[in-house]
Structure formats: C-alpha cells, structure tokens
KEKEDREN-704582 format. One record per residue (C-alpha): residue number from 1; x negated, y, z. Coordinates in Angstrom, 1 decimal. Example, Ala and Ser with C-alpha at 12.3 -4.5 7.8 and 13.67 -1.06 7.14 Angstrom:
! KEKEDREN-704582
    n       u       v       w
    1   -12.3    -4.5     7.8
    2   -13.7    -1.1     7.1
***
This chain:
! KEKEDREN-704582
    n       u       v       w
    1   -91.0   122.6   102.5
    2   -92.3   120.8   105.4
    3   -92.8   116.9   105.0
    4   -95.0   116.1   107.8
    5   -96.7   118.1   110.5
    6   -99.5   119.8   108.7
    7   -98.4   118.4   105.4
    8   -96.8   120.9   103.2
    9   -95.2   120.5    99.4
   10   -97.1   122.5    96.8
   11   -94.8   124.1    94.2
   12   -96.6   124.3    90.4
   13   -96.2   127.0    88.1
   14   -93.1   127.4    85.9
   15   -93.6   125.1    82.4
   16   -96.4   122.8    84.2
   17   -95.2   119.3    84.3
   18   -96.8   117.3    87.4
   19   -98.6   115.1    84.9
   20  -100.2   117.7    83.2
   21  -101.2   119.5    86.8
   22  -103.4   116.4    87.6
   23  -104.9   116.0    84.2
   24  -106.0   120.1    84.9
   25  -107.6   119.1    87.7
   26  -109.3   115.8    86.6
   27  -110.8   117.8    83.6
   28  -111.9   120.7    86.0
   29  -114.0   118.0    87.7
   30  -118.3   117.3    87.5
   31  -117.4   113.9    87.8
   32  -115.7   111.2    85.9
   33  -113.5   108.5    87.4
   34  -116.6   105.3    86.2
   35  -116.9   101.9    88.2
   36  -120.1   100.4    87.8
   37  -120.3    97.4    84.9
   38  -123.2    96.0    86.5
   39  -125.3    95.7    89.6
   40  -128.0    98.3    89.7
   41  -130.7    95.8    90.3
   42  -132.1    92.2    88.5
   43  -130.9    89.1    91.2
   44  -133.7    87.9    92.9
   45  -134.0    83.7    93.1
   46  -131.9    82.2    95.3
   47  -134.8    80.5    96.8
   48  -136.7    84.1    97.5
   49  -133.9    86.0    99.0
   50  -135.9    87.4   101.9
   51  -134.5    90.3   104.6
   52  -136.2    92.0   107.1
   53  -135.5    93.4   110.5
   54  -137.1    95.2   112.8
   55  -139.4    93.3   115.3
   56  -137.7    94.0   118.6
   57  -134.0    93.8   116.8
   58  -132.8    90.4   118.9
   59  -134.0    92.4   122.1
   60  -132.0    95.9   121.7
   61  -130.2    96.0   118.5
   62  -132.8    98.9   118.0
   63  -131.6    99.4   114.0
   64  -128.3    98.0   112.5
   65  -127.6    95.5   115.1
   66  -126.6    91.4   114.5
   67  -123.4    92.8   111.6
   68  -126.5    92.9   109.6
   69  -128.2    90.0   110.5
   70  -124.2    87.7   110.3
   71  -123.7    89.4   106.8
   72  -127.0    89.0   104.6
   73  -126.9    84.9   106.1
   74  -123.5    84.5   105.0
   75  -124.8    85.8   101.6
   76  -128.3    83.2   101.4
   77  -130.5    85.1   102.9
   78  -133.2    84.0   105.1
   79  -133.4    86.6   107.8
   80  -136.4    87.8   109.0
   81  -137.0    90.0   112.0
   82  -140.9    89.5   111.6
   83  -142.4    92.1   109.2
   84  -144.3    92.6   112.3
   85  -145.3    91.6   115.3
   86  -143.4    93.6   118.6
   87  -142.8    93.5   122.1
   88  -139.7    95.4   123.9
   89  -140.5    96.3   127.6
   90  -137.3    95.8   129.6
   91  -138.4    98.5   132.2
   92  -139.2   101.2   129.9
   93  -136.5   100.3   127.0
   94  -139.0   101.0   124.6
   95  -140.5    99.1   121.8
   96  -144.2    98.7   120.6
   97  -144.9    97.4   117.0
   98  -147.9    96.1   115.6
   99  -147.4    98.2   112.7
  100  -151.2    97.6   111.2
  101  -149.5    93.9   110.2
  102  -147.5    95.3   107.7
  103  -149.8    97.5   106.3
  104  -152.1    94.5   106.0
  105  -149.7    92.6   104.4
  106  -148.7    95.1   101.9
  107  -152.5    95.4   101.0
  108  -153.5    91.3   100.7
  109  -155.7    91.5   103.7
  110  -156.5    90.3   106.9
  111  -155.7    92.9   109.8
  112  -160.3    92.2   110.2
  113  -160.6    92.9   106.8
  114  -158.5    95.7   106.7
  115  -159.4    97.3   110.1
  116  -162.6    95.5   111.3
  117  -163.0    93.1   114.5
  118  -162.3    96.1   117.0
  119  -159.0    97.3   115.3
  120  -157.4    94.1   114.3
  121  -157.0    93.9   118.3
  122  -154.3    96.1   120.2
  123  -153.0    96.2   123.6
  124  -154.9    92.8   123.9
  125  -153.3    91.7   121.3
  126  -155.0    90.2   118.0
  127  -152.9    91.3   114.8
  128  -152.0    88.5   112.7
  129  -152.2    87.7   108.9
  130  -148.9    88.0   107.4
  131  -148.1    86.2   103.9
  132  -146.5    89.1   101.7
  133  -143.1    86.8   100.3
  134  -142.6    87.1    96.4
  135  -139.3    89.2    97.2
  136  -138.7    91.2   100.0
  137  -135.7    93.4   101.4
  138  -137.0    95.8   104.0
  139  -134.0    96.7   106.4
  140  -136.3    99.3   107.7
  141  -135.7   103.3   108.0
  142  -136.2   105.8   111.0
  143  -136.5   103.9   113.7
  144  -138.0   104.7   117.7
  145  -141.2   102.8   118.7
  146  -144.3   102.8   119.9
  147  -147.5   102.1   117.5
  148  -150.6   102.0   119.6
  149  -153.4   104.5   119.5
  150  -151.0   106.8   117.5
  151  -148.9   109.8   118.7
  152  -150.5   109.8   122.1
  153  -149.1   106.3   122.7
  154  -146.1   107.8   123.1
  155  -142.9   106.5   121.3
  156  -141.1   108.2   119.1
  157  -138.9   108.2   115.8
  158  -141.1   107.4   113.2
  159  -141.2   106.0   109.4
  160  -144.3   103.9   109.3
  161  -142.2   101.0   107.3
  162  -141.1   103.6   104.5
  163  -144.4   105.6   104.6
  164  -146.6   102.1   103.7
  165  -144.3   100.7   101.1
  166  -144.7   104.2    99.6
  167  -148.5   104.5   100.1
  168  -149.3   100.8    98.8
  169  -146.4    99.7    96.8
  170  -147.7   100.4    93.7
  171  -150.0    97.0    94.3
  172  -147.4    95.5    95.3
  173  -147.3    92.4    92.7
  174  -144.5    91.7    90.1
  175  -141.5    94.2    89.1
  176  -141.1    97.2    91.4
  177  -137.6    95.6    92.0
  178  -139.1    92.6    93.6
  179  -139.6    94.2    96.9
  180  -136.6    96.8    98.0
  181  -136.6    99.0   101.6
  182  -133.5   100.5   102.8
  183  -134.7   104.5   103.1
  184  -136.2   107.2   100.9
  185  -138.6   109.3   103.3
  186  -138.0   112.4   104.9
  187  -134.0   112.5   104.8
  188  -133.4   112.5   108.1
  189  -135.7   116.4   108.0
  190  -133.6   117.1   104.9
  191  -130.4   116.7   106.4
  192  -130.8   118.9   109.3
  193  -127.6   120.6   109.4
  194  -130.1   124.0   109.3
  195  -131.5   122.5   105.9
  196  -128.5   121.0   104.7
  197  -126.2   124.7   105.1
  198  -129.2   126.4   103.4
  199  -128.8   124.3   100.8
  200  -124.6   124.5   100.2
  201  -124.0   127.6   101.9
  202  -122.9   129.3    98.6
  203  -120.7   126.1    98.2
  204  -117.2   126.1    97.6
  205  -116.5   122.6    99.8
  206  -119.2   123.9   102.2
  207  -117.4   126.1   105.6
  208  -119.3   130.1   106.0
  209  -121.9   128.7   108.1
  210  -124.8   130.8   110.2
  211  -128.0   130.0   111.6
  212  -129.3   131.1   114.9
  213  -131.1   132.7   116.1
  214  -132.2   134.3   112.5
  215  -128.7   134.9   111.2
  216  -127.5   136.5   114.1
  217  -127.1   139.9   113.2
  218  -124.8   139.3   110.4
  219  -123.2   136.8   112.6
  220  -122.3   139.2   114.7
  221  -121.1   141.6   112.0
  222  -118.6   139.2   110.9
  223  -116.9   138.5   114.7
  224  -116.1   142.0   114.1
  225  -114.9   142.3   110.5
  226  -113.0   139.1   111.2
  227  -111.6   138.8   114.6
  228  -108.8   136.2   114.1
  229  -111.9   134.1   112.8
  230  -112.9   130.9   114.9
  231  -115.8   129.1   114.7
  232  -118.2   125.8   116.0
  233  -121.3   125.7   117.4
  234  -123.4   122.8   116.5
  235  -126.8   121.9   117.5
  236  -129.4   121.5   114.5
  237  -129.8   117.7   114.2
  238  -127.4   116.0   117.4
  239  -125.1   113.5   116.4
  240  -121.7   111.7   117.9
  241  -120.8   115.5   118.3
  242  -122.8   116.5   121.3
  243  -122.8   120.1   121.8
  244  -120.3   121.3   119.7
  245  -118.1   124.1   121.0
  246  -115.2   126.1   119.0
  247  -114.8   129.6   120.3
  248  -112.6   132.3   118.8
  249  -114.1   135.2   117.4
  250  -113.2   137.8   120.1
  251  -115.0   135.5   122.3
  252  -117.4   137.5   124.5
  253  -119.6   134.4   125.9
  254  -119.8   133.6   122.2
  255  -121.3   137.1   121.5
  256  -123.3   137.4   124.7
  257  -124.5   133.8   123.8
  258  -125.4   134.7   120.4
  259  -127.0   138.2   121.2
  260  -129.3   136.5   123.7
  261  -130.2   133.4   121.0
  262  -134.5   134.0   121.2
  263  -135.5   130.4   120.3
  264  -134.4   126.9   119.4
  265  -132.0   126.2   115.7
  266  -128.2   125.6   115.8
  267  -125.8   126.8   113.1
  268  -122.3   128.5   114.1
  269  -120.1   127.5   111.3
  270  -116.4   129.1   110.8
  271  -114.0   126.3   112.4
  272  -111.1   124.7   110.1
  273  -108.3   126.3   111.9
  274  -105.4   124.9   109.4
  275  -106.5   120.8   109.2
  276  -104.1   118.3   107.8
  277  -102.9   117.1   110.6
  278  -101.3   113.2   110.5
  279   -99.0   112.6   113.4
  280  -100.1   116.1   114.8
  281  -103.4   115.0   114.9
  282  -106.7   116.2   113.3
  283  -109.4   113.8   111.6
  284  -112.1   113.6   109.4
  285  -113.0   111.0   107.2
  286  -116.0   108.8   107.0
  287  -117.1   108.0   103.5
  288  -120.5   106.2   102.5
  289  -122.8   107.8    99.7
  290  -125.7   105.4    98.5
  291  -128.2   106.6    96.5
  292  -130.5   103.7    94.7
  293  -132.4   105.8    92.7
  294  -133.6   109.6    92.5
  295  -135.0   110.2    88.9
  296  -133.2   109.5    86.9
  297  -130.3   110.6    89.9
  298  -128.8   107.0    90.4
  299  -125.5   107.1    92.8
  300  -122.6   105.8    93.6
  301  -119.3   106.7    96.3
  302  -117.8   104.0    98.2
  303  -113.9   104.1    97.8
  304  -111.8   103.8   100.9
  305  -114.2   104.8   104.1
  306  -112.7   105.3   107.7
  307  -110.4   108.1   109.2
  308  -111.6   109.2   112.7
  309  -109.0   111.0   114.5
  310  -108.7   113.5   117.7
  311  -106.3   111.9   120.5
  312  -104.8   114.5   122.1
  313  -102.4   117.0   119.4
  314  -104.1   119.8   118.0
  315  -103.4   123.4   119.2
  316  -105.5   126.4   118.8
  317  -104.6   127.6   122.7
  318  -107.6   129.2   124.3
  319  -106.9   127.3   126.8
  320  -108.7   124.4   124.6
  321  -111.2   126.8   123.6
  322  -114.8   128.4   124.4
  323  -115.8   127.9   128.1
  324  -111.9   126.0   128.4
  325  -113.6   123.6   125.3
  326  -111.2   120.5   125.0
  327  -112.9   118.0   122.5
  328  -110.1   115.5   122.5
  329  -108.0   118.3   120.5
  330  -111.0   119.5   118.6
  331  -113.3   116.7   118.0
  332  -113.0   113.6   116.4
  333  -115.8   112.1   117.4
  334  -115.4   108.3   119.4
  335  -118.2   109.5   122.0
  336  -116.2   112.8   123.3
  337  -112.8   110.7   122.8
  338  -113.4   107.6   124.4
  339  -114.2   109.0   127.6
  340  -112.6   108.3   131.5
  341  -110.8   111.5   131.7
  342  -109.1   111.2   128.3
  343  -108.4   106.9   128.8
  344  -104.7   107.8   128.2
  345  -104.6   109.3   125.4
  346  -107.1   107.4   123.6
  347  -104.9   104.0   124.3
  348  -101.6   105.4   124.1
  349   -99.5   104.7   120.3
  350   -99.4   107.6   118.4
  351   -97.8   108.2   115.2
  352   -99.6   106.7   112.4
  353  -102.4   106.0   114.1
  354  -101.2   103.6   116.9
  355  -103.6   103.3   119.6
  356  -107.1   104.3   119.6
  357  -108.6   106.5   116.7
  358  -108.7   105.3   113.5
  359  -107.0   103.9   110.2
  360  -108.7   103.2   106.6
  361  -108.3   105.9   104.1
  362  -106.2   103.8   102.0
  363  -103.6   104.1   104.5
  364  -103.7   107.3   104.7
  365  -103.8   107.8   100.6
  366  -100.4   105.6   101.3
  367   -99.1   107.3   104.2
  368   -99.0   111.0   102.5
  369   -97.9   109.6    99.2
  370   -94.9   108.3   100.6
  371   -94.7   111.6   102.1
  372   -94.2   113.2    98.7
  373   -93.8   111.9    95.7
  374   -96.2   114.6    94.0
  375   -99.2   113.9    95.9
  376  -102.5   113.5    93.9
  377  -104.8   110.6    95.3
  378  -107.1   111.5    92.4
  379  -107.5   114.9    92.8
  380  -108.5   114.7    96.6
  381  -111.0   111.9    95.1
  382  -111.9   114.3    92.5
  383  -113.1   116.6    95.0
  384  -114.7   113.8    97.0
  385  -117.0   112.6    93.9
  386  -118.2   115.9    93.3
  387  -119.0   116.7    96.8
  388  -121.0   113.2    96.5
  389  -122.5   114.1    93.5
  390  -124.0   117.8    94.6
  391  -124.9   116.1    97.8
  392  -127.3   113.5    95.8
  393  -128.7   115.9    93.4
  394  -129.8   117.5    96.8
  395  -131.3   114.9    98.8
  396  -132.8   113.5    95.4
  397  -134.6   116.9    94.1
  398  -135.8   118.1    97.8
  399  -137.1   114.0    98.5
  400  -138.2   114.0    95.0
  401  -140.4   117.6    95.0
  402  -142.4   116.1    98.5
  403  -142.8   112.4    97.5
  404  -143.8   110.3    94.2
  405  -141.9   106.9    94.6
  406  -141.4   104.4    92.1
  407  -138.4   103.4    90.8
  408  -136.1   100.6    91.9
  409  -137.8   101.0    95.4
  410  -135.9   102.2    98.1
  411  -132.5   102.9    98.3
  412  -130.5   104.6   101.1
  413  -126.4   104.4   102.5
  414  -125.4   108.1   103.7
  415  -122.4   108.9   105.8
  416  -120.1   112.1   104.9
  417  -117.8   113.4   106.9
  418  -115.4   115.4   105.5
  419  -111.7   117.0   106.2
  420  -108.7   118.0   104.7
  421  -106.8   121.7   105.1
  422  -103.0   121.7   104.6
  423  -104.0   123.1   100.9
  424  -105.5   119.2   100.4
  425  -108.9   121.2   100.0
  426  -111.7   118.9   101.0
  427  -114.5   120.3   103.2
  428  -117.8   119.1   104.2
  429  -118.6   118.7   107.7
  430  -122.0   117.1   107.2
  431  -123.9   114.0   105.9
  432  -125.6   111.6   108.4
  433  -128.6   108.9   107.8
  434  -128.0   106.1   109.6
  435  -124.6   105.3   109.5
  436  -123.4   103.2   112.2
  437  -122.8    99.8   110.6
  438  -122.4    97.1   113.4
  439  -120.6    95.2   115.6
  440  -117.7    97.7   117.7
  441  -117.8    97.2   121.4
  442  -115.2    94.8   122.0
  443  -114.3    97.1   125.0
  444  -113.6   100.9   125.2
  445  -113.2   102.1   129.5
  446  -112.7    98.9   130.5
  447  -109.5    97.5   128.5
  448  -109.5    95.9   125.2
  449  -110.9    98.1   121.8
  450  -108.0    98.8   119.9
  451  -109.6    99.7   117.0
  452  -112.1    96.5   117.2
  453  -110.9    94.7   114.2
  454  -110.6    97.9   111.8
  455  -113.9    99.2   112.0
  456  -116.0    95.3   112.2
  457  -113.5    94.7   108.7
  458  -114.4    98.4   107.7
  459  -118.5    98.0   108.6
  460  -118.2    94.3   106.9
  461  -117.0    95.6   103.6
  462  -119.4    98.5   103.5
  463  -122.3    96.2   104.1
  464  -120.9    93.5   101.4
  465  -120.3    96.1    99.1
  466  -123.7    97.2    99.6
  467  -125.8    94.6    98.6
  468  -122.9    93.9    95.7
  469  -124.4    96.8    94.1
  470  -127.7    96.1    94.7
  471  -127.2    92.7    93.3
  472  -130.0    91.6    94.2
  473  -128.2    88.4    95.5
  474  -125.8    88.3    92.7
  475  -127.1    84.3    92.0
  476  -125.5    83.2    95.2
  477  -121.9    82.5    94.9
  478  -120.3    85.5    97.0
  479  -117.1    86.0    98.0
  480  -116.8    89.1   100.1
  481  -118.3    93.0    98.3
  482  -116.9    94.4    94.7
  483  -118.6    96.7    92.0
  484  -114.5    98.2    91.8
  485  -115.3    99.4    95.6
  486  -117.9   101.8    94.2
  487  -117.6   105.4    92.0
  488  -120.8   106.1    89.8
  489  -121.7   109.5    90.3
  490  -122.5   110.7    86.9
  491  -121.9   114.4    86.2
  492  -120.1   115.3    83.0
  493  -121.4   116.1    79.7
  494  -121.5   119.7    78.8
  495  -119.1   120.1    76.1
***
C-alpha cells in the first residue's frame, strides 16, 4: 500500500510481531547503538586553548572559512591564522606560504639555524622565528598554495602542515595530545572514488560499480546482459557533482563512449533507478564520519546530518537522460541545482521541502514515521553505523599500512553521502574530505537563500559537536555541541 510517493508499506512474515522485526535487525547489525561517556581527548588549560588557520584565510576563505574562526572564539579559543607567514596575490588568486616557519617551529629552531642565512630568505622575504605554544590545534588539511622553490613554484594542493607534524611530532614536547591537526595524510588519494569502489565493490551498501578504461570490457558485457540497467558516470576525484551523467543501458553514446575510453580514470556505477522519493523528489543525505584515532580504530557517526534534494520531480524519461542529461531531476547536488536556468524550481515550495533544497534528517526520520506507524528509525541508522564503521576500518588500515603516526594526533571529519531505495536499503554514494563547513551564501541567483538558516544551524552544530568530542576545550563553560549527537563505532563482539 502506497503511503507517500516512493514510500511503500512493508508487510512482515506471518507470526513476526513488529517489535521482534526490529530487534532481528538490530542484532543482525556490526554495530551497537553506544553514545560516547567521555570526550576522546584530556581538556587542555583554558589559558592554552590555541587554534590555527591558514595564513591567507582572512584574504579568501581558502580552508573552512570565518564559521570556523566565529565558533572556536565563542568556545575560548584564541584564534590564530599565523602558523605561518603568507601573502595572497589578488591578481593571480593564489596563495604563497612560508611553509619553512612551521617546520622551524616544530623543530625549536630559528629558520638560520634550521636552513642557513641563504634559505631562511624567500621571495625577499626573511622567515621569522615562531614560538611553538604549549597546546596547539592545527585547523590545517589539503589545502592549495604556493611554497617557494618547491613544485616548480607552481601552486598546487598540497599537505605540507600534516606531513611536518608527522615527520617532527614525535619531539614535539609534553603528551602527544598536547598539540592536535585536523587531517590524517593521504585521504584525499584514498578516497578517490577509483580507490574507494575497489575497496567496497564486493559490498552490499556499495552500487555495481566499473572502472574505465580497464573495466570496460566487462562493462560492456553487462549493457548487454542487462539492458533495462541505467547507470552514472562520474569522474575519478570531481566534487559538487561535475561530470556526472546517467545514461540507460541501451545507450549507444554510452557504448561508443565507453568503447573509445584509451586514457584518464572515471568509474560508471549502476544508477538508483527506485530512490525514496519525499514529495516526488530524490535526495541524498549528508552525514559526518570523524575518525580521532586509527589504531586502535577510534570513530564515531554524527546523528542527524542534512538532506540534499533534486528540485525538479524525478522521472526516468530519456528525455532527462544521456546526451538529454537533466541534473535538476537526477542530481542533488546545490552547484547543478542552483543554477539560472533552473531559478524556478529551485525557489518554488515544494512538498516537504518548501523552497530551496534541504531539510535535516530528523525531519525526515519524522516526516516518514508519521507516514507509517511501522517505520524503523533504528534500523535505517543501523545500516548507517555499519556503513560508517566499514568506511573507517578502510581509511584507517590503508592510512595506517603508508604512514606511522602517533596516537591522539590528528583527527579528521568525513562527509557520506548516502541514499535510500523504496526498500529503505541505504546505499553509499561516496565519502568526501573536506566537508563544506561554513557560512551559506546569504544569496542564491540573486534573491534571498532559502535554505540560509538550515545549513549555518546545521554547519554550527557539526562544528560544536566536533570539538565536544574532542574535548579538548571541555574546561570552558560551553553551551552549544553534545557527546548524545555522536554514535561510537565499535564493531560487535564475536559471540
């Protein structure tokens, strides 16, 4: 029986009670339902609570943006956007850091000392001697700049923050919780959606996925065991959706385009043709992973997260498909929704929704169970805190086989995106680094951002909750961030 568009009663067995249906499912799970009793780290002294930036942040918002900056102050910190010295060239948009300042610093040196008279001077300027703070939070990951005499002067995204603290940090004085940075090395490589579908692609939560060109042959086996089949096209490491295309299987620019694939990675992965649809709308939700610690795996779920929706209604025409592509219906993303030709339909009210493109996934949790009064919030979470669990076991044994870190060290916030079928089956669509965490525009094609004040409450909370956990500034009276907004992913005891 049909109780919303998409959303479809499931009937149990005969002589299986609804209560004991959910407790089958809960048991079936690799994850218990925990909340955290404690912070994961010691709080620092109020007096040493010191955050770091990067150098050209007041200039471009080059990492998280001023969210960051308006959060950790109205937490105690002293906020920092000097680990370094840089310069931001208006003309070029690109940044230049005096990265050789760090380093020094790390190592109780002068840049001289360190580098001699000739290199403690760079682009005329001479590199300064940095005190190294008794605490420090590095708010530092993959970021794109310039360091001079390096990579052909050329910028680029690099990891020089990350790669120092884990080159020098075991001289770094005091508890290796005394100084924290906000990355693990090499995940943005490990997530590659090429490397990331090697790694699930026998997964149940993970879609058939195929990667071109080497796949290709089998590829094209399946179009023709499988020609009712649709499937996406996504580029190997673009983000915001770029270059995604959903073509049916008897698609022959899809074959011709697959057949001629020689060089370059992408994956073709088979497209979620039966989505929950809320309102007659697809979506995917946004939920934060953060992983504090690798070994001993140490990591945790965020509940709630964001629901990102499509904003026209979803149809699987072909006239919204292949070389007709129509990523308002298909895509979900804000960057191929918010766009001129599609103004309409991304400010009109829609059911549920309202205007724009999101809501929290609380509401949703309340929207389908007042839908039906059988629906299982737990087991969908069930499902989400395994997915979270095998995706951290990933990152943390393919980070942990290439580097030797210490513990209590870095840390890292992940974004998943995931969806829902009509079954209530969660899918993984991929994990990001670098989850966007800052202020919204407060515009969106010139009118006013309807969804302004849901996603600066949503990135608040996330960012609150963040350092919660941490705790490294639990002896500051808070009053925004919870241990109860986090799951502890802790895989069950074999029986």
């Amino acid at each position: 029986m049909e109780t919303s568009r998409g959303l479809r009663k499931r009937r149990l067995s005969p002589g299986i009670s609804v209560a004991n249906a959910k407790r089958q499912r809960r048991q079936s799970g690799l994850v218990d339902f925990l909340r955290p009793s404690q912070a994961v780290g010691e709080a620092w002294p109020v007096s040493d609570l010191r955050a770091f930036d990067a150098p050209t942040e007041p200039f471009c918002e080059i990492n998280y943006g001023p969210l960051l900056r308006d959060v950790l102050r109205a937490r105690g910190w002293r906020y920092s956007t000097e680990p370094c010295h840089g310069v931001y060239d208006k003309e070029s948009e690109k940044s230049t850091f005096y990265i050789k300042e760090f380093e020094a610093c790390l190592r109780g040196k002068t840049p001289a000392q360190l580098f001699g008279k000739a290199g403690a001077s760079e682009d005329g300027y001479r590199l300064q001697t940095l005190k190294l703070p008794r605490h420090a939070l590095w708010m530092l990951g993959r970021l794109p700049y310039r360091v001079p005499g390096t990579a052909r002067d050329q910028c680029r995204d690099r990891e020089d923050f990350v790669q120092l603290v884990m080159e020098h940090g075991e001289n770094l004085p005091g508890k290796a919780g005394n100084y924290r940075i906000a990355k693990f090395p090499g995940t943005e490589r490990i997530l590659f959606k090429t490397n990331f579908s090697k790694a699930f692609k026998d997964k149940a939560w993970y879609p058939r996925t195929f990667i071109l060109p080497e796949e290709k042959v089998d590829f094209l086996r399946t179009l023709r065991l499988r020609p009712r089949s649709f499937w996406i096209g996504k580029p190997r490491n673009e983000y915001g959706g770029a270059g995604i295309c959903v073509f049916k299987a008897t698609d022959q620019a899809l074959r011709r385009s697959v057949r001629e694939a020689k060089c370059g990675r992408s994956i073709v992965q088979q497209y979620l043709a039966d989505p929950l649809l809320i309102g007659g709308y697809k979506f995917h939700m946004r939920i934060h992973l953060v992983i504090t610690n690798l070994s001993p795996l140490e990591a945790f779920v965020q509940e709630n997260g964001q629901c990102l929706f499509a904003t026209k209604p979803y149809r699987l025409s072909e006239k919204t498909l292949g070389m007709s592509f129509d990523p308002p219906v298909h895509v979900t993303n804000m960057g191929l929704n918010a766009i001129a030709e599609n103004k309409e339909n991304f400010l009109k009210e829609k059911p549920v929704i309202g205007k724009g493109q999101q809501i929290r996934v609380r509401e949703l949790m309340a929207h389908l169970a007042g839908l039906d009064p059988n629906f299982d919030k737990a087991a969908i979470w069930q499902q989400i805190l395994d997915i979270g669990l095998e995706t951290a076991e990933y990152i943390a044994h393919a980070t942990g086989r290439r580097f030797k870190l210490l513990p209590d060290r870095h840390f890292e916030i992940f974004g998943m995106d995931l969806m829902l079928d009509k079954k209530m089956k969660v899918w993984m669509c991929e994990v990001n680094t670098d989850p966007g965490l800052g202020y919204p525009d407060k515009e969106v094609l010139g009118s006013p951002n309807p969804d302004y004040k849901k996603e600066l409450t949503a990135c608040a909370e996330t960012l609150h909750d963040l350092f919660t956990l941490l705790g490294l500034d639990a002896g500051a009276e808070q009053g925004q961030g919870s241990l109860r907004h986090w799951f502890k992913l802790q895989r069950k005891a074999l029986k």
